[in-house]
N, C-alpha and C positions, 0 to 999 in steps of 0.2 A: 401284469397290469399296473397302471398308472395309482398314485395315491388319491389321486385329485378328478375328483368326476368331472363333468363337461360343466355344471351349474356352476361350482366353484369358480374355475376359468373364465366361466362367463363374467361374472362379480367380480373378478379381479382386474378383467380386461375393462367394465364399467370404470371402474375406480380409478382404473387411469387415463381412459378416456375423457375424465372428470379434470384430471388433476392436468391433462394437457389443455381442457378447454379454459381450466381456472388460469393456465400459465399464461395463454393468448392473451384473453382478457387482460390480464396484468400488464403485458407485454405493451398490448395497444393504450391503456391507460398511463403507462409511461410516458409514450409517445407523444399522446392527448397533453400530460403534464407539461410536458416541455416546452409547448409552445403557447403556457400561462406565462403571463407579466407575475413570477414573483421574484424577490430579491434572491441574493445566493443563498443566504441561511436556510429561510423555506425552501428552497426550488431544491435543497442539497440535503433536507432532513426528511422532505417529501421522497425523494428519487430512496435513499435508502431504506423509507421504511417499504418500499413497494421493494426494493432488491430484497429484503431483508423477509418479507412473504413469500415470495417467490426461492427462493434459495431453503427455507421452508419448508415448500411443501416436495422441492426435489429431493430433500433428504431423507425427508418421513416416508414418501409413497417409492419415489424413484433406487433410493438406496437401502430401503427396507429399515430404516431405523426407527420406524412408530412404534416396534416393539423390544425398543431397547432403553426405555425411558431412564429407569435406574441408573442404567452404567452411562448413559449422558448427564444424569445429574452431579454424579461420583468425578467426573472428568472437568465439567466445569467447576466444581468445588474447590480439585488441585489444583484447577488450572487459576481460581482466584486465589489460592493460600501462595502460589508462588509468584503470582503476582505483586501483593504484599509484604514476600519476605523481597524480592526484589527490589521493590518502591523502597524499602528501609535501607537499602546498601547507599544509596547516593545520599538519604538523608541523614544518615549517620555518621557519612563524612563529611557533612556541611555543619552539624553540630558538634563537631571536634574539632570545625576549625582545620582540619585537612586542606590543602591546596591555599591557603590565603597566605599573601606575599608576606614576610617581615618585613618592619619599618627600620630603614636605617637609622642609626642613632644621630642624634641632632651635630650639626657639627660646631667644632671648638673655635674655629678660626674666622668666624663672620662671615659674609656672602663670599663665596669663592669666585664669583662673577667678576669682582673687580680690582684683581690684580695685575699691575702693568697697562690697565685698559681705559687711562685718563685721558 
């Protein structure tokens, strides 16, 4: 026999029937969006925070990760510590002076420009 009685199944088929009507919606309020008069900034912070719900709730219901909260937390944690240690490599050689040209030493002979060139 199966673990999962028929009610269970039923509730889970609900919940995604749910999460496909919530995606529609989204989907068409995108759509809706785009054809507002706003500038790039809004019309570009707008469009991701709807990508950004919607990507969301395919993770949590569709990929089964609502009950993995912890080990998402733990994941973006490293994933910001190595962020960090990465952001300090480039600034650590801009504070050392790394990569900046030397100056040539001033020359002894006056403008080299105008030699022979009277």
């Amino acid at each position: 026999m199966s673990d999962h009685s028929v009610d269970d199944i039923r509730a889970h088929v609900k919940i995604y029937m749910m999460v496909f009507g919530a995606l529609a919606v989204l989907t068409t309020v995108t759509v809706a969006v785009s054809y507002l008069d706003l500038s790039i900034g809004p019309a570009i912070a707008l469009a991701l925070l709807i990508a950004t719900v919607k990507a969301s709730l395919v993770a949590l219901f569709f990929m089964h990760l609502k009950g993995e909260v912890q080990w998402i937390l733990w994941t973006l944690l490293l994933t910001a510590i190595f962020f960090i240690f990465l952001m300090f490599i480039p600034l650590s050689a801009f504070a050392d002076h790394i990569g900046t040209p030397i100056e040539a030493p001033a020359s002894t002979h006056g403008d080299s420009g105008e030699h022979g060139a009277h």
